[in-house]
N, C-alpha and C positions, 0 to 999 in steps of 0.2 A: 413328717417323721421318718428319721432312716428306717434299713432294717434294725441293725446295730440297735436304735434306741428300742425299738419294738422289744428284740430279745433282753432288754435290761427289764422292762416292764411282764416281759413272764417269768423272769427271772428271779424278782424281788419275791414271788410266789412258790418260787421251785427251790431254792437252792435253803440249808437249815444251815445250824451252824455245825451240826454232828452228822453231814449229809457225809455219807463215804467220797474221799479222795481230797476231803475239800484241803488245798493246798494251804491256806491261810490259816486255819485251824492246827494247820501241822507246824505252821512255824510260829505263831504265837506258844504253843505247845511248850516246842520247843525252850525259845528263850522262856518260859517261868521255868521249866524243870532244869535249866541252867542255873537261873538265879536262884531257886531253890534251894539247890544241891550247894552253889556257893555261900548260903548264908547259912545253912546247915555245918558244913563244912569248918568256916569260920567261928561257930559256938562252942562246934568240939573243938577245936585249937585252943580256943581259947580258956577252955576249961582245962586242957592239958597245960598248956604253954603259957605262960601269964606273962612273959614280956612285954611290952609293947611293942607293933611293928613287926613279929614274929609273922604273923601269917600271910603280911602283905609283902613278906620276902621270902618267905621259903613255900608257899601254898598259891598265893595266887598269881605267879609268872606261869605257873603251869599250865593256863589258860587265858593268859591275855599273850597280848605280843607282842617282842620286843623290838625299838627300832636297829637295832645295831644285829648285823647278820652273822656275824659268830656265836652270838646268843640262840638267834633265832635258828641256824643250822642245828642246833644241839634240841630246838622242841619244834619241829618245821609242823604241826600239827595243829598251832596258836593260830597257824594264818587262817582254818577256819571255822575255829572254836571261840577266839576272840570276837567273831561279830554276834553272837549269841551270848556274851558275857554280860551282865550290868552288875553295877557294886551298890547304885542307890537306888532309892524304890521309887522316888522321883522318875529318874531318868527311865528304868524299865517302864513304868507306866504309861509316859507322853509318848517311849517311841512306837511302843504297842498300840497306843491310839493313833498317830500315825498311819500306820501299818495296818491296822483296820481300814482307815478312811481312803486310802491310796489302794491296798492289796486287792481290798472287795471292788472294787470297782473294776483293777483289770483281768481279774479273776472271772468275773459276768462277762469281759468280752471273749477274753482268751481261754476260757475253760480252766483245766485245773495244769498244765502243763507249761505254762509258760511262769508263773509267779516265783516257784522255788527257784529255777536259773536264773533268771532276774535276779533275785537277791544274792545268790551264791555268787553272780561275776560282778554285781556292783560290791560286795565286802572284800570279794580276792581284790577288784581296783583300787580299793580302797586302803588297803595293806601294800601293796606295792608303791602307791603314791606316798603313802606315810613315810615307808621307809626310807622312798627316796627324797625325799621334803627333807628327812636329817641329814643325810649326807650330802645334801644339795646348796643346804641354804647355809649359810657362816654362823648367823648367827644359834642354829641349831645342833649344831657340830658336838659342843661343850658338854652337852647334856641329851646325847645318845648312848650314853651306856643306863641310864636311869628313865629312859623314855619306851613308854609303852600305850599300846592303845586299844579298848574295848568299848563294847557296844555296837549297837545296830545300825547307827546313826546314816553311815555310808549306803549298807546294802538297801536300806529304808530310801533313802533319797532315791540311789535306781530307778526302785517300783514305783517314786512318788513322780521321776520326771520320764521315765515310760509309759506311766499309765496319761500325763499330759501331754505328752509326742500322741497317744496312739486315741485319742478323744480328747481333742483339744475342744471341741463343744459342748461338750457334757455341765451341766449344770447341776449347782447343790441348791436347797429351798428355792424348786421353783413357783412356790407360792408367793416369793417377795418381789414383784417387778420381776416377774420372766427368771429370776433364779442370779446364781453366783456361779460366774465361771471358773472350772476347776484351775486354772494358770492363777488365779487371785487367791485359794487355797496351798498350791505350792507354792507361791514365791512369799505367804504370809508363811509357810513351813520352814524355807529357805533363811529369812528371818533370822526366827525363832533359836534356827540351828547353831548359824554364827554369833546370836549373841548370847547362846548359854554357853558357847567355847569360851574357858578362861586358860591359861597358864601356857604353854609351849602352843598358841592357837590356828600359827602358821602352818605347822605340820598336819593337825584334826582338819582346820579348813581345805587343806589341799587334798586331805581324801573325804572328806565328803562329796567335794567337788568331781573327783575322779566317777565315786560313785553315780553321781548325777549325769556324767558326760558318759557312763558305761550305760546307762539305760533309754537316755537317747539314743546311742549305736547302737542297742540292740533292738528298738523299734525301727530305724532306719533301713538296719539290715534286714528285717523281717518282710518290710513293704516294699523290696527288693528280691525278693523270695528264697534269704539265706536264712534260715532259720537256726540259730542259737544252741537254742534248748534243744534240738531235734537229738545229737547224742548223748547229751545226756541224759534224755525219756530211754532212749534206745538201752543206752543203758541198764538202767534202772530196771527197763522190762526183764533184761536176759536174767539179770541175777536174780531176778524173781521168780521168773519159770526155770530157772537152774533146780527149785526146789517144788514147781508143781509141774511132772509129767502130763498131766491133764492138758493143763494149757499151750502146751506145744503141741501136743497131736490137735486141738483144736483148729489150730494155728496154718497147722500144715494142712488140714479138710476145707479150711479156708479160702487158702491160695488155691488147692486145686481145684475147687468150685469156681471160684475165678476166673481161675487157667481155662477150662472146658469152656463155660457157660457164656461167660461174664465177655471176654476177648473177643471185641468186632471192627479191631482195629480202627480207620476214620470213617467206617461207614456211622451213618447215623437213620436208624429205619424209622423213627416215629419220635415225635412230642407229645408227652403228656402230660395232663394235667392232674395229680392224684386228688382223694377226695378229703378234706380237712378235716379231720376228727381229735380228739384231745388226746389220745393214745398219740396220735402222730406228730402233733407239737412238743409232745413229753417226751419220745426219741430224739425227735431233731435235738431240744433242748439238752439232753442227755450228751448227745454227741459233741454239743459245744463244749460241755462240761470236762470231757474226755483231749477231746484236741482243737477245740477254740473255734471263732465263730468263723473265722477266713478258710477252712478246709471242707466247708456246707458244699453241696450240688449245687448248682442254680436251682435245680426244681427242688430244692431243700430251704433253699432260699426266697423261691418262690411262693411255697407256701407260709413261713412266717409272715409272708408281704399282705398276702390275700386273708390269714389269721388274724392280721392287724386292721386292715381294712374293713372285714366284717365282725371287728370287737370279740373275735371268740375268746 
């Protein structure tokens, strides 16, 4: 048993679904209170406006996105609002099941920092492929000013072939014969995907595809130690403590504890072995949760190994 599997199995213990930061929870969230607000949205219209087709042309381009870029210059905001968008409750449902089955999985290895970018650059790939599939391909020329595209479909794929680049042994019911290897669950996803594409299918397939090939490069580059996500966590941190003082002076007691203490350049005076107690598996685990399992110490790492060894 790796480390890696160890931490899934204190995992499945630790982490809830209303557990603060959890990344998965945030964007399932998300897409319903999209779809919501759109079918919401859609009721009033249509108690207002009794046309037909009234609100699938003046209400809902505002949030999908279109393939032609004169359009799209005039809402450039679709590119990523659209992969949060769904119009059937079909469609939102299977891709949230999805998206659970994919998301939780690399979310226990990676913590909570790595899933959102995942999604975010497999939907921007996703949108850039579409649009260029219309102006690429001939036969989709004709039918780029009326061509538009939403759902989650692409950014989901990402997380589904990141999370299989980044634990390709990972196994589902491994009560059945040793289990089901996760590459037989995405490529039955993969599927699934293409054959619920109907109508302009060349353009959707090409970015889902995008999306797929955007979350393999971003495991690739990860296991090369370019990491991704890093500014946009960075990000994300500043404008947070833009509005709590606290945590910057924190911040800064931090580094200079560090700076004094911590700095012994490449000397190395002593190994140790610390002592295993369940406060200290529920840090470490904590810290996965925070910035993923690859940024542990070894002796962080070591003790998950010796936790698992004597079944604590």
């Amino acid at each position: 048993m790796s480390e890696s599997e160890r931490y899934l199995g204190y995992q499945k213990r630790k982490i809830s679904l209303g557990a603060d930061g959890n990344a998965l929870m945030i964007l399932i969230s998300i897409n319903a209170v999209f779809f919501i607000a759109v079918w919401f949205l859609q009721i009033i219209y249509y108690i207002i406006q009794s046309p037909s087709g009234s609100f699938e042309g003046n209400v809902l381009p505002w949030f999908i996105m279109p393939a032609k870029l004169s359009a799209l210059a005039q809402k450039p905001w679709t590119v990523f609002t659209y992969m949060f968008v769904h119009i059937r409750v079909l469609t939102v449902i299977t891709n949230m099941l999805w998206l659970w089955a994919f998301g939780s999985i690399l979310q226990s290895i990676t913590g909570n920092r790595k899933l959102i970018p995942v999604y975010i650059y497999g939907g921007i790939a996703g949108a850039v492929a579409f649009v260029a599939a219309n102006y690429l391909l001939p036969q989709l020329q004709p039918t780029i000013n009326s061509s538009f595209i939403h759902g989650a479909n692409a950014a989901t794929m990402a997380i589904a072939v990141a999370t299989t680049a980044l634990a390709p042994d990972y196994r589902f019911f491994k009560m059945l014969n040793g289990g089901i290897p996760i590459w037989v669950l995405t490529l039955l996803y993969v599927i699934i995907d293409f054959a619920g594409v109907s109508g302009a299918s060349a353009a959707y397939n090409i970015s889902h595809l995008a999306g797929a090939f955007t979350g393999f490069m971003f495991v690739f580059s990860l296991r090369r130690g370019r990491d991704w996500s890093l500014w946009m966590n960075n990000f994300y941190g500043w404008f947070i403590n833009l509005f709590n003082p606290d945590k910057k002076k924190a911040a800064t007691q931090i580094r200079i504890k560090e700076k004094v203490f911590y700095k012994t350049g490449n000397q190395k005076p002593f190994t140790k072995n610390s002592n295993i107690t369940q406060q200290r598996i529920d840090e470490i685990l904590d810290k996965i949760n925070q910035k993923g399992y690859h940024l542990l110490s070894e002796e962080e790492k070591n003790i998950l190994k010796r936790a698992g060894e004597a079944d604590l």
